[in-house]
N, C-alpha and C positions, 0 to 999 in steps of 0.2 A: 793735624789731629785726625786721626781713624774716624769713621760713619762712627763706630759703636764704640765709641765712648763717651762714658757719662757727661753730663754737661748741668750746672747746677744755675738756679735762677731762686733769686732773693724771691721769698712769700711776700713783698709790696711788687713784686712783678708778675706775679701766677694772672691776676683776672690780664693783665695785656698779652701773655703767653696764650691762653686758652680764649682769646677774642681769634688771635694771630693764625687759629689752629681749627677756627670756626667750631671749637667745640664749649665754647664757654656759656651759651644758654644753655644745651645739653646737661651740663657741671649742674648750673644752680636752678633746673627745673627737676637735679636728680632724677634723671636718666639714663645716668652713664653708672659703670658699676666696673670693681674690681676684677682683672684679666685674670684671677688667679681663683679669690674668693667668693668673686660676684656678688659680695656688699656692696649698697650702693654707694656711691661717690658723691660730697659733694667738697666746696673750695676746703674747707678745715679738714679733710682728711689724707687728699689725696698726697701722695708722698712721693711719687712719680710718672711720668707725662713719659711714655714711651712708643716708638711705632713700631706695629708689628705687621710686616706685609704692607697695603694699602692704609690701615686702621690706625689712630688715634688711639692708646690704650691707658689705663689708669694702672696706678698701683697703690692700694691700702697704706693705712701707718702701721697694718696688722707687721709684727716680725718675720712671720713664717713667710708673708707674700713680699716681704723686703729680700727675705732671702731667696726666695724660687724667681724673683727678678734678676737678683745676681747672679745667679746658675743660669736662668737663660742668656745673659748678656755672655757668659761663658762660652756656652753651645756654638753662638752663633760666632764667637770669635775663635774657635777650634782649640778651644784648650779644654783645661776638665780640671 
């Protein structure tokens, strides 16, 4: 399997994902905020767990930042 392809984890797995990723206080002391729309984040919204560069990054249930996720997952895979 490629680095950059999606990878899906059951919502009864999110809080051991985001312990895993040392960002799960962060999550539910809302802190952490959408990489797109900079809504904050907490477990009920977030719709994707992506790294970009160094960083831990969230993605919204918003549509638009579902979509500008997938376009960058694009970018960085050299297609278009």
């Amino acid at each position: 399997m490629r680095s950059n392809q999606i990878k899906a984890v059951h919502q009864r797995d999110l809080k051991k994902l985001l312990k895993s990723l040392k960002v799960y206080d962060a999550v539910t002391n809302h802190t952490r905020n959408c990489f797109f729309c900079n809504e904050i984040i907490c477990e009920r919204t977030i719709s994707a767990v992506f790294p970009y560069g160094d960083t831990v990054c969230f993605c919204c249930e918003n549509h638009q930042c579902s979509r500008r996720l997938l376009d960058l997952s694009k970018e960085d895979d050299g297609g278009g």
